[in-house]
C-alpha positions, 0 to 999 in steps of 0.5 A: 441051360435053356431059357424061357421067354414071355410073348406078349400081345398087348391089347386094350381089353385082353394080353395074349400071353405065351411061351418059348425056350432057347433050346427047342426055339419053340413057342406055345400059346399059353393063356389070355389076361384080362387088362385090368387091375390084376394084370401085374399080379397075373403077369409075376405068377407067370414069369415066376411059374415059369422062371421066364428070363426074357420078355418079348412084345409086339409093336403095333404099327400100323400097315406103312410102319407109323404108329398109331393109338395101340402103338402108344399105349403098348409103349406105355405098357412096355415102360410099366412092365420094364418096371415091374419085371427088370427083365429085358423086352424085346420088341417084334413087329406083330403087323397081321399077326392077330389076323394071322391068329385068327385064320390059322383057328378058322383053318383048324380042326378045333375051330371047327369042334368049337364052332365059335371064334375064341378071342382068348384063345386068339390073342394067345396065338398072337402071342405065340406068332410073335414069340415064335418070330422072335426065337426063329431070329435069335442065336 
């Protein structure tokens, strides 16, 4: 029976949020949250929506591997949704990830058709990034 998981990237302002299975090993960008007060509530209608098993969560290390402001408050947020979703978290070095998003939007057609760069719809791609880093590692 396949699985679905959760990606997140963690950010200050906005969560990218989005979704693979075990089955395919295949993720999609799914939506972006904003980080305020309805960020719980936001995150059980997902994981409940799409009966989500597994969570996985970007590291935000910095280039020589240290951790950095982001990295501590990513730790604070993984307690907190440990907390609130007793599922497990996985954790995935997401270095260049966010950049990485944002160059595969500049190189695709529908970057063009919008012709402005989308944060939401970058940090969903993170999000897709990590998640998909995950799944091509797991059995």
């Amino acid at each position: 029976m396949p699985e679905y998981i959760l990606g997140i990237d963690f950010g200050q302002k906005r969560i990218g949020l989005a979704v693979g299975q075990t089955l395919t090993k295949a993720a999609s960008a799914l939506t972006t949250i904003n980080n305020d007060g309805g960020v719980w509530n936001a995150l059980k209608t997902i994981i409940e929506e799409w009966q989500i098993s597994q969570i996985v969560l970007g590291l935000p290390l910095d280039m020589d591997g240290e951790d950095q402001e982001i990295t501590r408050q990513t730790r604070k947020f993984r307690n907190r949704l440990d907390q609130h979703t007793q599922l497990p978290i996985h954790w995935v070095d997401e270095r260049l990830t966010s950049y990485e998003a944002e160059r595969q939007f500049q190189s695709s057609r529908e970057m063009q058709l919008t012709k402005a760069k989308d944060k939401h719809n970058i940090d969903a791609k993170a999000a897709q990034i990590i998640l998909q880093s995950w799944l091509d590692h797991c059995d």
